[in-house]
N, C-alpha and C positions, 0 to 999 in steps of 0.2 A: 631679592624676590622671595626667596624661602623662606627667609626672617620672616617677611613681612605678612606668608600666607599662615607660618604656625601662631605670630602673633593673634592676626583675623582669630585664626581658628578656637587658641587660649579663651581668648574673649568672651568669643561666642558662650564657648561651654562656661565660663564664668558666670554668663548672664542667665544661662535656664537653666542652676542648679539652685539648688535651694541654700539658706545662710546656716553656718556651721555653727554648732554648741556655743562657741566661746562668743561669732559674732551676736547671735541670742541676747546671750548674760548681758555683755555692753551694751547691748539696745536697753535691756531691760534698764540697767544702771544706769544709763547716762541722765534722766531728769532729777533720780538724785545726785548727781555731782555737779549738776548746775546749783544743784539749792547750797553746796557745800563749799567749793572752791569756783575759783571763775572762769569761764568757757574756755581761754585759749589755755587751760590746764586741763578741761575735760579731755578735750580733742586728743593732745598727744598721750597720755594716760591709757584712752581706750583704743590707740593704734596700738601701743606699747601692749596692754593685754591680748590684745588680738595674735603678736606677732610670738608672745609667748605661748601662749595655749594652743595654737594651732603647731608650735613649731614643736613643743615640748610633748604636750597631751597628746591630742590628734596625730602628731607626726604625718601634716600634709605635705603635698608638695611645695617647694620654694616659690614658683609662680602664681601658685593660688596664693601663698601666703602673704605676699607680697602683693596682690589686687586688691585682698581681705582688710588689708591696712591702710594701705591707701585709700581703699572705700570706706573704713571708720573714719580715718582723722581728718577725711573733705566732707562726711553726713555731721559728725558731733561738731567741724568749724562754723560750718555755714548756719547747722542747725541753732546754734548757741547766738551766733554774729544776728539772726534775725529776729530770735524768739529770746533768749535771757538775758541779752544785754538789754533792749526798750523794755523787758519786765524788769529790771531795776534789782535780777537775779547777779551773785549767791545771797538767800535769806533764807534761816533756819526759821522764818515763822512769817510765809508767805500768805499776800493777803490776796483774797476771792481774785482777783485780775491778776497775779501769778499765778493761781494755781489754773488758771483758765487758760495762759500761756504755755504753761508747763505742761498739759494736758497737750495743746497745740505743737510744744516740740517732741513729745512722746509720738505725737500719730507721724510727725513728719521722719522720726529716725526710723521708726518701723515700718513706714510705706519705703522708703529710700529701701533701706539693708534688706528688706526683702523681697524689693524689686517688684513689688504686686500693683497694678496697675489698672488688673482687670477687677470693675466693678462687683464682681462677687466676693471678694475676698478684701473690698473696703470694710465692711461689716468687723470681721477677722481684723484689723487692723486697728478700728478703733478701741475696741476691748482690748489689745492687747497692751494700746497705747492709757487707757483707762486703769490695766492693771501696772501699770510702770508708775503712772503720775498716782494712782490712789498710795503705790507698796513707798514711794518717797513722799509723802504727806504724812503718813501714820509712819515712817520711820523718825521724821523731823518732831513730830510730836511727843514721841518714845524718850528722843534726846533732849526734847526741850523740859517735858515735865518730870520723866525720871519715872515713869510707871512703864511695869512694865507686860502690861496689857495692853498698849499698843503696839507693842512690837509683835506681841502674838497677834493680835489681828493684821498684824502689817504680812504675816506667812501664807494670808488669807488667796489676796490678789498673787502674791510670787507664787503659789500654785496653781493658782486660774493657770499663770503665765505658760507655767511650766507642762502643762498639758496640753494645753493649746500650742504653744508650739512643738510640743511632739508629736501629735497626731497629725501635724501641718508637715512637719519634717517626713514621718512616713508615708503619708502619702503622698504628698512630694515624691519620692524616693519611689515607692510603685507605681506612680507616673513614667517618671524617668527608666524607670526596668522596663515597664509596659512598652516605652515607645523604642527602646535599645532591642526589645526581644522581636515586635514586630518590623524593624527594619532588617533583622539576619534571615529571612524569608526571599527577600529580596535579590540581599544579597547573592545566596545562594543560588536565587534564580539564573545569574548571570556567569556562573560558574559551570565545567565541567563535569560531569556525576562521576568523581574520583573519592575514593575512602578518604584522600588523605585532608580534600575538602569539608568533609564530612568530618576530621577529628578538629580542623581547628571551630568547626561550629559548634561543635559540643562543648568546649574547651569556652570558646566563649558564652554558651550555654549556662556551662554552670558555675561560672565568677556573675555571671549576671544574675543568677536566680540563689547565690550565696552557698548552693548547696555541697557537703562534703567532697561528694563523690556521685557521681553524674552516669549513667550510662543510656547507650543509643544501640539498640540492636535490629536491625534492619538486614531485606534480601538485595542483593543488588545482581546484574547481570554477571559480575565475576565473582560472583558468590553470597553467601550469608556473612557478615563482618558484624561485631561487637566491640564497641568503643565505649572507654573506660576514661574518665577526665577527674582528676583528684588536684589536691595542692603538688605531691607527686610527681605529675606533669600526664601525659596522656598518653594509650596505649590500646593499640590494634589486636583484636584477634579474631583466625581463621575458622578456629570452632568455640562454643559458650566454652566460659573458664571453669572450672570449679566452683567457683564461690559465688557462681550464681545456683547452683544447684538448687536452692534452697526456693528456688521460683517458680519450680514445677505441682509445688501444696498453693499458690494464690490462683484465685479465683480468676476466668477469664472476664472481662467485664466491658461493657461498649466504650465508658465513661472514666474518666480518672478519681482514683481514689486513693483512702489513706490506708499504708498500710497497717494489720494487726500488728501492735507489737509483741503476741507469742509470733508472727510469722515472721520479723528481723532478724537478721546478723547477728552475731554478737558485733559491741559495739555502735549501733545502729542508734539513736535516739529516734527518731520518725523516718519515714520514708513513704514516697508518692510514688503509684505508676501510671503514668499517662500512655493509651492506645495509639497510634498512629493510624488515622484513620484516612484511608485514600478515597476519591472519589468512586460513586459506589457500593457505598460501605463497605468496601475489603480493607482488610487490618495489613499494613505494612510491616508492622514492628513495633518497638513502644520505647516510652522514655523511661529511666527507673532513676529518680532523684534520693538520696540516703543523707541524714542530717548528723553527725557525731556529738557535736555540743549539747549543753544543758538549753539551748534556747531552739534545738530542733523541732520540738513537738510545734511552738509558736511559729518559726518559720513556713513548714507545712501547710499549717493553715493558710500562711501570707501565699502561699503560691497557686491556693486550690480555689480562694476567695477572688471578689470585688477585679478591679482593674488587669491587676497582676494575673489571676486566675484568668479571667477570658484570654489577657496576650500569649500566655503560656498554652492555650486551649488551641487560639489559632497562629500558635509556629508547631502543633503537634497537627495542626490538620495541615500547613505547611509542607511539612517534611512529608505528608503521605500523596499531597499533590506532587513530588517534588521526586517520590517514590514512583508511582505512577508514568508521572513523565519521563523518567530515566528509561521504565520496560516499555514506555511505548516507541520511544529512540531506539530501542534498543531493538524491539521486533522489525521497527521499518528498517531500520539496517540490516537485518538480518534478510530481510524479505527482498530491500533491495540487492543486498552481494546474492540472494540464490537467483533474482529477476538476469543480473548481468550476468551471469555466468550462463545461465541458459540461453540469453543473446549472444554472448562471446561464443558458446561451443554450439551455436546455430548452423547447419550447413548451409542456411537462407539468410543471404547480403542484409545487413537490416541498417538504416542510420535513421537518428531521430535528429529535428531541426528546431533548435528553441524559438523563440517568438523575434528575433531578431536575425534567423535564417541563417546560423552558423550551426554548423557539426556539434551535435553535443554527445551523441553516440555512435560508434564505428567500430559494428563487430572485427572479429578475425576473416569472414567469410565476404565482407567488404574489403578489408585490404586485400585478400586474397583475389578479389576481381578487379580490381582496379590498380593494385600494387604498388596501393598508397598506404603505408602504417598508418596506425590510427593515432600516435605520437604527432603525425604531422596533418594531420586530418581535423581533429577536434580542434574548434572553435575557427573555423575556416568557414566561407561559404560553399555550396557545394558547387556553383558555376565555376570555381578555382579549380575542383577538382577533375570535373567532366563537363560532358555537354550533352544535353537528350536533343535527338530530332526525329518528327513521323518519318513515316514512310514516305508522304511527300517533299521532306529535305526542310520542313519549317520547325524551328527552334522549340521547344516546350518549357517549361517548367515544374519543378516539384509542387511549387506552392501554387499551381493550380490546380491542384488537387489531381495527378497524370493517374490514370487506368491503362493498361493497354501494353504493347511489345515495340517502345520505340526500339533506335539504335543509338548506343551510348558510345561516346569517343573521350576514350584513356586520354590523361594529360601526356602518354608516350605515346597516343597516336593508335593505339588500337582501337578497332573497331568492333564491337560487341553486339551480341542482340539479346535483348534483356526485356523479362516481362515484369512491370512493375506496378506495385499498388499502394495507394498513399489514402494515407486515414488519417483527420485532425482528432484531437480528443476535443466530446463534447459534452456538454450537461451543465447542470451549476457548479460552479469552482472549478469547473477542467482549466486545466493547465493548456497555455498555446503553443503546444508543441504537436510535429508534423513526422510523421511518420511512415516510411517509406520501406515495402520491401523489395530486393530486386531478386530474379528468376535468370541464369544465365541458362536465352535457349540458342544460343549460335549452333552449340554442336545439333541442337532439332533444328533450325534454319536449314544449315546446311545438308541435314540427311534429305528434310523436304526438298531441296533443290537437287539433291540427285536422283530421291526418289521422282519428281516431277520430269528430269530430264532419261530417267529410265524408260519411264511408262511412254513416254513421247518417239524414245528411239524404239522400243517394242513394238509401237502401233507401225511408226512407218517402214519396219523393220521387214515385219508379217503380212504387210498389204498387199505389199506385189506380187511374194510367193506364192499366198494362198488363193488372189484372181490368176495367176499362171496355172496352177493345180486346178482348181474348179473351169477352166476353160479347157486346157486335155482331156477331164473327165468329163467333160461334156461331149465333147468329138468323137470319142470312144464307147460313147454308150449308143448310140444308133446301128455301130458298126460290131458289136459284140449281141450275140446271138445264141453264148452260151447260157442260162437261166442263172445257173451260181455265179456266174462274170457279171452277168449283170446287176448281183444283188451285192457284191464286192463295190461296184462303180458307184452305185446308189452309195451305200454306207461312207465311200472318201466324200460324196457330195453335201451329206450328213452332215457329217465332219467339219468341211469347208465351211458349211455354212452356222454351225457353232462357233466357230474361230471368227468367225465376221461378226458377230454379235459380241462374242466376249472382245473385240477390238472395238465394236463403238463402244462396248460399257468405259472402256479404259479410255477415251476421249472425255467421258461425263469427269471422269477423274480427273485428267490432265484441264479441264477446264474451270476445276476447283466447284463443281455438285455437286458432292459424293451422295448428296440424298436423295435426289433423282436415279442414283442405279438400284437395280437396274429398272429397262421401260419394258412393259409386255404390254403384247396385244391382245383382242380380245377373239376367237373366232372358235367357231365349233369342231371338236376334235373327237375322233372318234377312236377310245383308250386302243383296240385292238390293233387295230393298222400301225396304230404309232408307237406300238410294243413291240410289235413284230422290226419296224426300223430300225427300234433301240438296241436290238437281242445282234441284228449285224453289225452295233459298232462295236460290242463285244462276242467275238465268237469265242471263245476261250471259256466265256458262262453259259453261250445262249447253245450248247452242246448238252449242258447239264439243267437244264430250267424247265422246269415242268408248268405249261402254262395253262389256267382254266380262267375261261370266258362264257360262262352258260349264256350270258346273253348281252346283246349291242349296249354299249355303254357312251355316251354323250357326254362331253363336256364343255366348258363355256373355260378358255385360256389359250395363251401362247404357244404352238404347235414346239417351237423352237427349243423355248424353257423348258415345257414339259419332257420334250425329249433328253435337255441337255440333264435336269432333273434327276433323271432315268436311269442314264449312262452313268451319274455321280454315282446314284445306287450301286448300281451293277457293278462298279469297276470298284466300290467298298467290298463287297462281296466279294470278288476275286481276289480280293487281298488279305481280306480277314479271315474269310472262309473259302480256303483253294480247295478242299475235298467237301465231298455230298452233294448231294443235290437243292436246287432252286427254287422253289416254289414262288407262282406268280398265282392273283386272281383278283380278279376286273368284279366290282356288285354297287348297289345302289344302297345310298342308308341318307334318308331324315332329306333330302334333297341333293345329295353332293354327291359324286364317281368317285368309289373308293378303287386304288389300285395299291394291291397288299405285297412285298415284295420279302419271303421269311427263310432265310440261310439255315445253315447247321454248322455254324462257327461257333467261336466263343460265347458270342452275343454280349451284351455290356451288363454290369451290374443294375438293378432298380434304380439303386440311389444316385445314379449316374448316368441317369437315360436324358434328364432336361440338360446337365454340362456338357453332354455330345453334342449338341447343337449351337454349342459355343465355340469361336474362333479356337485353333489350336489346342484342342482338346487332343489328350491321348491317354487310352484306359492304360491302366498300370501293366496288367494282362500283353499288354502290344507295344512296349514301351521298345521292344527292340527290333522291331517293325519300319520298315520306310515310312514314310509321309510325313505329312502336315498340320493334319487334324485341322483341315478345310474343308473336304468335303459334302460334310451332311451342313455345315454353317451355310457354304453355298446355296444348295438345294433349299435349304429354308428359306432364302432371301427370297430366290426364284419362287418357289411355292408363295410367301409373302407375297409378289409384287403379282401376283396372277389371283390375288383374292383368294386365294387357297392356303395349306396348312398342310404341315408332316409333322408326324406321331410316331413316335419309336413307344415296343414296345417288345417281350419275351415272345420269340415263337414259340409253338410245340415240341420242338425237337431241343428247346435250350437257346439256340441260338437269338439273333435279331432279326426284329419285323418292323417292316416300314412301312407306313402307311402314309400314300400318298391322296391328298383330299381334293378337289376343284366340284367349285359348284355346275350342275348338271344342265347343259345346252336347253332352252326353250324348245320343247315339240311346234308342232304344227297346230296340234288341237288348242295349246295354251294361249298361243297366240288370236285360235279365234273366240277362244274365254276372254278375252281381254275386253273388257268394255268400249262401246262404241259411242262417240262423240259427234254429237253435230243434231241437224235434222232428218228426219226420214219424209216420205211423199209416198 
């Protein structure tokens, strides 16, 4: 089978090369050896030339020389067997219908040995076959009358001959370069972008383009590389040599050109450099061809011209598409290992699911939840590895595109709560891959479940104590008689009855509405009485509270809130500011009851008056202080859910001022400002 594919292949290249020197001459010669001796002496004669010239002169190879001869003495057998035997050929003094034959075996040796077939180059064919039969016409005449003027005109046609098949042979010949230089594009194409790839193309570069000495200097992702191809053999380097030094005086230029010869080597007969030009117009690098021989200058031009010139043109835009394509591999992979690395060092589960619904990526923070590797994960489906189901107990899938917090079950059987979100890639050319991230919330599951079961044991925890207390203090207050006893029984009643409110609030919560807390009512309050309340659930302030009410104040809000409101105040104040005194004062502004409440503490910085009013705030100042930094966030909701608004700002003294706002209770008189509807009589 080997045999038989190098034979094929011999063949082939035998057939679309062009016929060599020596087979020429014996084409040329063979219609005079029919006029000379007799055919079956032509045939082996001009095998026999063949088999020396090519073996001697040329020094081909054995194979071609051996199809080369074989192809003479079966063209000059058959040619001779059909055409000079019924011409009644050898005659030294052939008449009009031999030379008419002889004419007919010239065109047939030279269409045969030069395999031309194609109608353009019949033309080519007959003239060459004209100058064979005309140069043995006027040689036989030479011989027959002895002058010898014909024989010089007989040099006439053997020169037609002789040009015309050189010019046929070279261009032949930059055909054959042309279609050898355009196929190493190709090749290359299918190859890895390795230098050392890159030294056998030059290598073959420059035995294809004949050139001395050949060089390629191009960037590639592992560097800058310069590649040197001589008869020598071929050779790498990491930085330019020396002896290119001499290329930093030539001209940059878009296009290839010939170089000066003051700008050569010593040694140098011609030399070309071709740009490597990438798509773009960015310059790659460039080719530098250098000719030693006395036939350099001529070659140069062979390479810069016609056929040869363009193939050479485009394996130099080749190589810059080729250039190109290497750094754009070379970015996406670069872009790809920083993409997976920041999915692998993800603290967020991520896997992606190719279009065929296997594992094609599996961070660390996926095996981590699952405590599946990603060794044994990738190219799995993901039902092998888990199972999603709602909260109603029915099964899900990724690829339906899941939202939400199912719960996921471990192939070992754990049970997770995981919130996950899945995104297809979309647009033109996306890719169908699914991508999924997962949220491990068990540990918040599970907080919500004890906080839900806290708040439940608190509610029912506090119910019965504090109707037991407010029903004593109820008994107790008919029967106490003292003035201060009584204002003590008031203030637990107060009291009781804030704790029964902030216990339904925590029922809105155990019922999962947290946006309905809290509910206020809406009824008319009058700031004084309900400050004076306030001041006995804290006596410890209302000792030191200087209070001013010039005059009745009305509001429109929840008696309850605002008291509880109040006491948040107040019992800030006694925490932050345990010395000085209090100042309180009740006024009306723009429609709304202002109640101003200003210490002589710390007070809070400007730039940190609107974060007090944020959960768990705590100024730097009081960082070693009890609490919560809940407080004033409370009071805001309350003021919030009552239509009203609290305003911190600098008192007088330094300290903090509160300002508590509700809009101001309807009079009597506005009510009967109010427009009257209907008929009158």
């Amino acid at each position: 089978m080997r045999l038989s594919r190098l034979a094929s292949g011999r063949t082939a290249v035998w057939f679309s090369r062009p016929p060599s020197a020596t087979t020429s001459l014996v084409a040329f010669l063979a219609p005079l050896g029919y006029c000379l001796v007799p055919y079956w002496l032509v045939a082996p004669a001009g095998a026999a030339a063949v088999l020396l010239g090519e073996a001697v002169l040329l020094r081909a190879r054995r194979w071609r020389i051996a199809l080369d001869a074989v192809e003479t003495l079966l063209t000059l057998a058959v040619t001779g067997l059909v055409t000079a035997r019924p011409a009644g050929l050898p005659s030294r003094a052939p008449s009009v219908t031999q030379v008419v034959l002889l004419l007919v075996a010239a065109l047939l040796i030279v269409a045969i040995m030069r395999r031309s077939v194609h109608a353009p180059l019949i033309a080519e064919d007959l003239m060459e076959a004209a100058c064979a039969a005309g140069f043995a016409f006027l040689v036989l005449r030479a011989l027959r009358t002895g002058d010898v003027t014909w024989a010089f005109l007989a040099a006439f046609p053997a020169a037609v001959y002789y040009v015309d098949t050189r010019v046929l042979r070279t261009r032949e010949t930059a055909l054959s370069t042309a279609e050898r230089l355009l196929q190493l594009p190709y090749v290359m194409a299918h190859r890895h972008a390795e230098a050392a790839d890159l030294a056998s193309f030059v290598g073959d570069l420059r035995k294809i383009t004949r050139s001395g000495v050949l060089w390629l200097h191009t960037s590639l992702p592992a560097g800058d590389i310069w590649i040197k191809a001589s008869a020598e053999g071929i050779t790498r380097y990491q930085r330019r040599p020396e002896e290119l030094a001499w290329l930093e005086g030539l001209p940059s230029r878009p296009h290839p050109y010939l170089v000066d010869e003051d700008a050569l080597p010593g040694g140098w007969r011609a030399g070309v450099h071709f740009p490597l030009e990438a798509p773009g117009g960015r310059v790659a690098g460039y080719l530098l061809m250098g000719w030693t021989r006395i036939t350099g200058l001529y070659l140069s031009f062979w390479v810069l011209s016609g056929v040869l010139g363009g193939a050479i043109r485009g394996t130099a835009r080749a190589l810059g598409a080729y250039w190109a394509n290497t750094w754009a591999a070379h970015e996406l992979e670069v872009e790809r290992a920083r993409l997976s690395a920041a999915i692998d060092h993800s603290d967020v589960a991520i896997l992606v699911l190719g279009a065929s619904g296997r594992v094609e990526v599996w961070n660390s923070a996926m095996a981590a939840l699952t405590s599946i590797p990603a060794d044994e994960a990738l190219g799995r489906r993901s039902e092998d590895l888990f199972t999603l189901v709602c909260t109603d107990g029915s099964p899900v899938e990724l690829a339906d595109g899941l939202t939400g917090t199912p719960r996921l079950t471990t192939r070992d059987g754990r049970l997770l709560w995981v919130e996950v979100s899945c995104s297809a890639a979309s647009g033109p050319g996306a890719s169908e891959l699914l991508t999924a991230v997962f949220v491990d919330k068990s540990a918040r599951q599970q907080l919500d479940q004890m906080r839900h079961l806290l708040l439940a044991s608190v509610h029912h925890e506090l119910h019965g104590p504090l109707t037991t207390i407010r029903g004593h203090a109820q008994l107790l207050e008919p029967a106490v008689a003292n003035e201060e006893d009584a204002e003590s029984i008031g203030a637990i009643l107060d009291s009781v009855e804030v704790m029964q409110h902030v216990i339904a609030d925590l029922m809105l919560v155990i019922d999962g509405d947290p946006s309905a807390w809290p509910v206020a009512v809406a009824e008319d309050i009058e700031i004084s009485g309900l400050l004076r309340r306030a001041l006995q659930s804290a006596p410890s302030v209302a000792s030191r509270t200087v209070v001013s009410t010039p005059s009745q104040v009305v509001v429109r809000g929840d008696p309850v809130r605002l008291r509880q409101c109040l006491v948040l105040v107040l019992r800030n104040a006694e925490k932050y500011a345990p010395e000085g005194k209090l100042t309180v004062e009740t006024h009306q502004e723009a429609g709304h009851g202002v109640l101003t409440i200003c210490d002589e503490g710390p007070g809070i910085p400007p730039g940190e008056l609107l974060a007090a009013l944020k959960p768990y705030y705590r100024s730097a100042s009081t960082q070693d202080l009890p609490g919560s930094g809940l407080g004033l966030h409370i009071a805001d909701l309350l003021m919030t859910s009552m239509h009203g608004r609290i305003d911190l700002g600098t008192a007088p003294s330094g300290g903090l001022k509160v300002e508590l706002r509700l809009p101001l209770a309807p009079t009597d008189q506005d009510q009967d400002d109010e427009p009257q509807t209907g008929s009158t009589e």
